[in-house]
N, C-alpha and C positions, 0 to 999 in steps of 0.2 A: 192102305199104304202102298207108295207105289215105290218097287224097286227099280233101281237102274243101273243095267249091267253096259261096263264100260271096257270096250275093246281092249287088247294091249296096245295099241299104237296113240287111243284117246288116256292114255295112261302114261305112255310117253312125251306125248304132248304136253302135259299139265307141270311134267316133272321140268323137263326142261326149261318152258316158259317161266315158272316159278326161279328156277336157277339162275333166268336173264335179269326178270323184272328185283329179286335183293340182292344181284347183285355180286353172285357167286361164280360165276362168266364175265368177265369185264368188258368192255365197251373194244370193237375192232380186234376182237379175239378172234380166231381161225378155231372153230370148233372141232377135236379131233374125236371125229365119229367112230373109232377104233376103240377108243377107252375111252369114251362117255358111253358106249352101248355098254361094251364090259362092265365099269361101274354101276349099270341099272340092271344088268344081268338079261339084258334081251339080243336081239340081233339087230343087223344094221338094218334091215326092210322097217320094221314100227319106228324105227328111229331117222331115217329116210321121208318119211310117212310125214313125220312130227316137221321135220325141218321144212316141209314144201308148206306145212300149213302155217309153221311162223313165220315164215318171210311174206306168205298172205297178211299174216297182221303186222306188217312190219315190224318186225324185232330182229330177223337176222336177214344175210341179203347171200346171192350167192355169185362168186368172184372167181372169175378164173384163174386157175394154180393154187387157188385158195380153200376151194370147197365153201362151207358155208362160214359169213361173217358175223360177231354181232355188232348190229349198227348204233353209230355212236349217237347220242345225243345232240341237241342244237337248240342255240336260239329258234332259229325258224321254225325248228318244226314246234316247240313249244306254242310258239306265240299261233300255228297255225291250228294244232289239238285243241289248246283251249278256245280259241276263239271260236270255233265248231261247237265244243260241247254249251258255250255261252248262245250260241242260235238254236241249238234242237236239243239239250237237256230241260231247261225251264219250261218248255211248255209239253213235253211226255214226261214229265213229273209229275205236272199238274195234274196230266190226263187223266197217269196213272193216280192217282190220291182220287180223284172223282169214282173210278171203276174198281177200288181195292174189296176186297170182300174180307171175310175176316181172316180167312188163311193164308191172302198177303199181308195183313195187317202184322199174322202171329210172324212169319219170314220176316219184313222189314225189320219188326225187334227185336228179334232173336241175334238178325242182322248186327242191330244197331250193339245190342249187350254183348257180342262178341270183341265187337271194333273198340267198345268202349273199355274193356276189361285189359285187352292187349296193350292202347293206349297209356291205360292206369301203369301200367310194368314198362312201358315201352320199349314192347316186341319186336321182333326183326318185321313180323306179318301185317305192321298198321298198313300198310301202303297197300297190301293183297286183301284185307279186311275195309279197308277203307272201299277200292273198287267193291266189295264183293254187298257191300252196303249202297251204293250209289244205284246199281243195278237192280238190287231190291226193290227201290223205289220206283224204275221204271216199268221194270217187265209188266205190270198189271195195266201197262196202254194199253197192250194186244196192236202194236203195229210192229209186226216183223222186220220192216225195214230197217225203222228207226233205231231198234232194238238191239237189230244188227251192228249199225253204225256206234250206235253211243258201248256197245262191246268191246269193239275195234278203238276207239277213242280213248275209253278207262284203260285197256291196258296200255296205249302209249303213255297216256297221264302216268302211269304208276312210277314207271323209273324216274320221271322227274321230282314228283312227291316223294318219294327216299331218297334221292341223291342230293336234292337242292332244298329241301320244307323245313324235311323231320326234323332237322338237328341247328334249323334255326330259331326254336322256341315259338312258333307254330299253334304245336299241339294243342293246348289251351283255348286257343279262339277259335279254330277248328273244330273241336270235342261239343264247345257250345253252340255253334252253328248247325249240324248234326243232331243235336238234343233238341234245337228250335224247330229246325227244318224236320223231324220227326214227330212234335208233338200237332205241328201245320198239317202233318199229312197223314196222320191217324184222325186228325177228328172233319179231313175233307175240303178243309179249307182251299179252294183252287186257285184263290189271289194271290195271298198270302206264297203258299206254296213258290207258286211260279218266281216271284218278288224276292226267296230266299235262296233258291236255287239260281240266280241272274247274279244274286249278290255275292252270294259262296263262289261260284266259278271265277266273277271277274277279278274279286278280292287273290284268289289262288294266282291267278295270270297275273296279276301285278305284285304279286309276292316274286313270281319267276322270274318277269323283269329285272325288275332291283337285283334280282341275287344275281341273274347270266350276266347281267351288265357288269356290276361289281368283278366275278369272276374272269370278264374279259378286258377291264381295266384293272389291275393291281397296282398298288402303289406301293412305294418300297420305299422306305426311310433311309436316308445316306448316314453313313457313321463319319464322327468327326473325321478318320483319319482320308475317310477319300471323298471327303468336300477340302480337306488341305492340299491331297493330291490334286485335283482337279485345279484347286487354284494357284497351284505352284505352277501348273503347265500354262495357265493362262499368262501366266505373267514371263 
């Protein structure tokens, strides 16, 4: 068994990103480093530490007079994450399901029964369980780059997956995709795999669509009395 001993600062790290991605930090908040160390009980250097390396993975950005930001959300960058994970997830998925040995096999689902159980309750953590399942699947390519990248990629995925997915009824065909895309890549199947993995991502980015779009058009019902207004001044 192999232990691993995790810095204070990779401790801080984890805590904070977690705080961004459900949600608990809102979007274009000015992060007061003074009392978020205090509340974690450390000092400002690991917490320093933590902030240089999320604004590495875009999550917070840092703003003059402001200290550090958290950055907001966008169409663009949605439609720009996922169309990434849509080019270089499918096929290190695949890879990985050809190269899994059985102690990826036992991580993917243990993975997969964590994500699932959450789901079943619908936890605040689907969206942190959901990435932490996707990566399962890959790490057993063995290309560090990619690895890297689809990293960086699932955590911008996650705030859109909780803010825009969850609570649009989702879950369900999601949970089955997952159950499919997992039983493809226990038994190695690399077609199949890849083929589910193209289909899950695009289906997710066109789920995002619809919803930014809706979001950025609202429509708003007139009440009789100021469609009377309106039309008493036309006249």
């Amino acid at each position: 068994m192999q232990i691993v001993v995790r810095t204070v600062s990779d401790q801080v790290y984890s805590a904070v990103r977690d705080r961004i991605l459900l949600g608990q930090i809102p979007e274009e908040t000015a992060i007061r480093q003074d009392a978020l160390a205090a509340d974690l009980g450390v000092s400002k250097i690991p917490l320093r530490e933590a902030l240089t390396r999320l604004e590495q993975d875009g999550l917070v950005t840092s703003q003059a007079n402001r200290g550090y930001v958290v950055r907001a959300t966008s169409s663009a960058e949605a439609e720009d994450v996922f169309a990434l994970r849509a080019k270089i997830e499918p096929d290190a998925t695949a890879t990985a399901a050809a190269m899994a040995n059985s102690q990826h096999r036992h991580i993917a689902t243990a993975a997969f029964e964590l994500l699932e159980a959450e789901s079943e309750v619908g936890g605040p953590r689907v969206a942190l369980l959901n990435r932490e399942y996707h990566m399962a699947l890959v790490r057993p390519c063995e290309r560090a780059v990619t690895i890297q990248l689809l990293e960086r990629l699932q955590l911008l995925s996650e705030r859109y997956v909780r803010a825009h997915l969850e609570l649009q009824g989702r879950d369900q065909r999601a949970r089955a995709e997952h159950a499919n895309l997992l039983k493809s890549w226990l038994a190695g199947d690399v077609s199949k795999v890849r083929s589910l993995v193209q289909a899950h991502v695009n289906g997710t980015l066109e789920d995002l669509r619809h919803e930014l779009r809706s979001e950025a058009t609202p429509t708003r019902a007139k009440s009789p009395r100021t469609a009377k207004k309106k039309a008493r001044k036309r006249r």
